[in-house]
C-alpha positions, 0 to 999 in steps of 0.5 A, a space after each residue: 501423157 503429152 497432155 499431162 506434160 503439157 499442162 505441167 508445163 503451163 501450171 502457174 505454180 510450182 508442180 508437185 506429186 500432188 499438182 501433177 496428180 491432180 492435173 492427171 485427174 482432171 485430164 483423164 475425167 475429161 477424156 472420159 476414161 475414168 468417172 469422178 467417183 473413179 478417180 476419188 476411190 483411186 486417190 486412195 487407193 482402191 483399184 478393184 471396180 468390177 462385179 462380175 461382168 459389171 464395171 462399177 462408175 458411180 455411187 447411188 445410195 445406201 439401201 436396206 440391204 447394204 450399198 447401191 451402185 451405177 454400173 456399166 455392162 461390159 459387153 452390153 454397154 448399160 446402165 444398169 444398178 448394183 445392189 450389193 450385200 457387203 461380205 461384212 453383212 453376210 449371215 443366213 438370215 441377210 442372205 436369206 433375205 436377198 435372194 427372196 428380195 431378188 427372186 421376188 422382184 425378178 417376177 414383176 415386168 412393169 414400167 412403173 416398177 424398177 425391173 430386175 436385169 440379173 444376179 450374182 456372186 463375185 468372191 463373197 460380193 452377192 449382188 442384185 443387178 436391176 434397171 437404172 432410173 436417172 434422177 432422184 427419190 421423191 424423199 430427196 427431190 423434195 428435201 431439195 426442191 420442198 413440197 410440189 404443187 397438188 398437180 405433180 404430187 398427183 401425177 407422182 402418186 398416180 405412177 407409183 398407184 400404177 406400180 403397186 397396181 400391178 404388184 397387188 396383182 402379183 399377189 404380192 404387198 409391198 410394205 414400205 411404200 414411202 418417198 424414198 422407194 418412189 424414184 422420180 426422173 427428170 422427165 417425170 416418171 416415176 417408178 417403185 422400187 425396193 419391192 424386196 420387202 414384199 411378200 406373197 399375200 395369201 401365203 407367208 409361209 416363206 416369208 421369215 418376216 412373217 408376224 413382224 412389223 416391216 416398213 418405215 415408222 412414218 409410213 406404217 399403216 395401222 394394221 401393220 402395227 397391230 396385225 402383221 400376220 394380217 396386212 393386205 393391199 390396202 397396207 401399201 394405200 395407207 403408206 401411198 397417201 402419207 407418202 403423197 402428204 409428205 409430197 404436197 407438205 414436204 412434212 411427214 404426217 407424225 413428225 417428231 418424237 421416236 419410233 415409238 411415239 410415232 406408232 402410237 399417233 399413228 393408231 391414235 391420231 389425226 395429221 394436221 390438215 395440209 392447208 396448215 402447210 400448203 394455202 392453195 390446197 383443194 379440199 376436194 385433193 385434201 380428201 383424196 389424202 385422208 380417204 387414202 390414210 384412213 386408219 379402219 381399212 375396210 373404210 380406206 380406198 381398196 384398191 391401187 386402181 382406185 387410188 389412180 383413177 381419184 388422182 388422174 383429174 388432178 394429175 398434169 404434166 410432170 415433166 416439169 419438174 426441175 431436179 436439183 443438182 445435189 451438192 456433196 455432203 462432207 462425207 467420201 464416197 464408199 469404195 467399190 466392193 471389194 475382197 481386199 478391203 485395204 486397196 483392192 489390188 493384185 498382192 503381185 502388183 504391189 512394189 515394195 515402195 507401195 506403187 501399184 505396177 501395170 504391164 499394159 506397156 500400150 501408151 509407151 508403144 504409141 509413136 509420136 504421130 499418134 500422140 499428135 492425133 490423139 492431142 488434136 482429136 480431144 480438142 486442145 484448143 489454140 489458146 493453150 497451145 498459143 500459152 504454151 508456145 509463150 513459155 517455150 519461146 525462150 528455148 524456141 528462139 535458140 534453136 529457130 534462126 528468126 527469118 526477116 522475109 519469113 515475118 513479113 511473109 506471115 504477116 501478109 498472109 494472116 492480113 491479106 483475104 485468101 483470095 488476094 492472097 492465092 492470086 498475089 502467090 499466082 502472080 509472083 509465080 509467073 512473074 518468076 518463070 517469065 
């Protein structure tokens, strides 16, 4: 609060609701207190930010099932993300699908699959707590960046062959491999998530999606589109390579047209050859691709293995590749989950003028000798004060008798070496006492 005075007093323009609120922000998004995304969904009114044992801090994305969030472990202190099932989505089919997709993904333990931490229900929230990748997906890395030179793509790829590697093993498809499931970190790895939609290959009998076609149009390999009963590892193979295509062309095999239009080209037809896209393309790294897509999949590459060990000669270090920093869209931000979808606020702390009460008195019980410390130790700087002290100086020179002998004795001080000075103080000492 003495900084929030503080900074009112030195605002150039008049200081309104909306200034001292906007000041207020700033200065406890600086402190650390609250996060950007926290403050935007204060400003209108939600307050709730908890799922069970997790604090909500940031907003991730929207997924499949419903939104995705960063959150903090109370006690633990981790990142972790929060997939959430909104109450408004929630019928036995969706729940149903939830908790396959997080009873599926808690079997896998990989490091280039996005592992499952834990699971939940906060009033009629349902919610999927999993290991928190930094960075973007491939979808959005290369929406911002464009295509990735043949080296990364492969290194890319490689990691996520990895991954499904290890699912297929499981006994599990993933079935909609694409660059938005594949999340890249700046540091280069790369790790597969949204394994949900994966299902036990020899046996569908649990699987309500059984005979359906599950996936994502510009990823569907062939077979998913004409025998869904009949999808194998090498469904995810055929989704892998259009997903590397559209790594190294920043353009989907089939782009254009509708679902429909789309499921069509890819029984029927071939993409155009990368080097329309990308010059310094190999063909020996083009082949790879189109061994990859092939639409008979008894001529495919078999294995996930397969796949990593073709890419592994091409691959290099990846950890160059900068990621972008993603402006924000015109769109807000979702609020947290909530059970009260107006603000998310106890009914009893709401005032009859709408203003949200709190009985945490702590700030007004600290004395003035710890708000001086807490102003020192978040680094106000001297220029500020030096600003401040400027527009009290008015107020100052009524209450503080300006000294003659004080201002020059400043002066020297300021002026003269502290050696100079401790010995100029030392002689006028002893010159007083003899």
């Amino acid at each position: 609060m003495r900084l929030l005075r503080f900074r009112c007093a030195t605002e150039p323009q008049p200081v309104s609701i909306e200034v001292e609120d906007r000041l207020l922000r700033t200065l406890l998004i600086e402190q650390g207190a609250l996060t950007d995304y926290q403050a935007e969904q204060l400003s209108i009114g939600q307050t709730k930010f908890t799922l069970g044992p997790y604090v909500i801090t940031e907003f991730i994305a929207q997924g499949g099932m419903g939104h995705v969030f960063k959150a903090i472990h109370k006690v633990m202190g981790r990142e972790v993300a929060v997939k959430t099932l909104p109450a408004g989505r929630l019928t036995p089919a969706t729940l149903d699908g939830f908790t396959r997709e997080i009873r599926l993904q808690a079997k896998l333990d990989c490091s280039y699959l996005v592992r499952a931490y834990d699971a939940g229900k906060d009033g009629t929230v349902h919610y999927l707590v999993t290991e928190y990748v930094p960075g973007m997906d491939l979808r959005r890395l290369i929406k911002a960046k464009g295509p990735l030179p043949q080296e990364q793509a492969a290194s890319i790829i490689m990691q996520a062959a990895f991954g499904l590697e290890y699912a297929h093993k499981q006994g599990m498809v993933h079935r909609d491999v694409k660059p938005g499931n594949i999340l890249v970190t700046p540091d280069g790895m790369a790790k597969v998530s949204d394994v949900g939609l994966a299902a036990f290959a020899a046996n569908l009998v649990d699987d309500p999606r059984a005979g359906k076609i599950v996936g994502t149009a510009d990823y569907l390999s062939p077979e998913q589109i004409r025998t869904p009963l009949a999808v194998g590892t090498v469904s995810d193979i055929y989704s892998l390579g259009c997903t590397l295509y559209y790594t190294v062309c920043g353009k989907v095999p089939f782009p254009g047209g509708d679902t429909a239009h789309k499921i069509r080209r890819h029984l029927e037809e071939t993409p155009f050859h990368p080097r329309r896209f990308v010059d310094d393309i190999s063909e020996e790294f083009v082949d790879i691709i189109a061994e990859m897509m092939d639409k008979d999949p008894n001529k495919r590459i078999q294995t996930c293995a397969e796949v990593a060990a073709r890419l592994e000669p091409w691959a290099s270090d990846s950890s160059q590749i900068t990621q972008p920093r993603m402006s924000r869209g015109p769109w807000s931000s979702p609020p947290p989950p909530s059970l009260d979808s107006e603000t998310g606020a106890n009914p009893e702390d709401i005032g009859p003028d709408g203003s949200i009460h709190s009985n945490d008195s702590s700030l007004a019980q600290r004395n003035s000798i710890e708000n001086q410390l807490f102003l020192e130790s978040r680094g106000q700087t001297a220029n500020e004060l030096d600003t401040f002290m400027g527009s009290q100086s008015t107020e100052l020179k009524t209450k503080i008798p300006v000294n003659k002998s004080m201002v020059i004795g400043l002066t020297v001080a300021i002026l003269l070496p502290p050696a100079l000075l401790v010995g100029a103080i030392i002689g006028y000492l002893i010159g007083l006492k003899y």
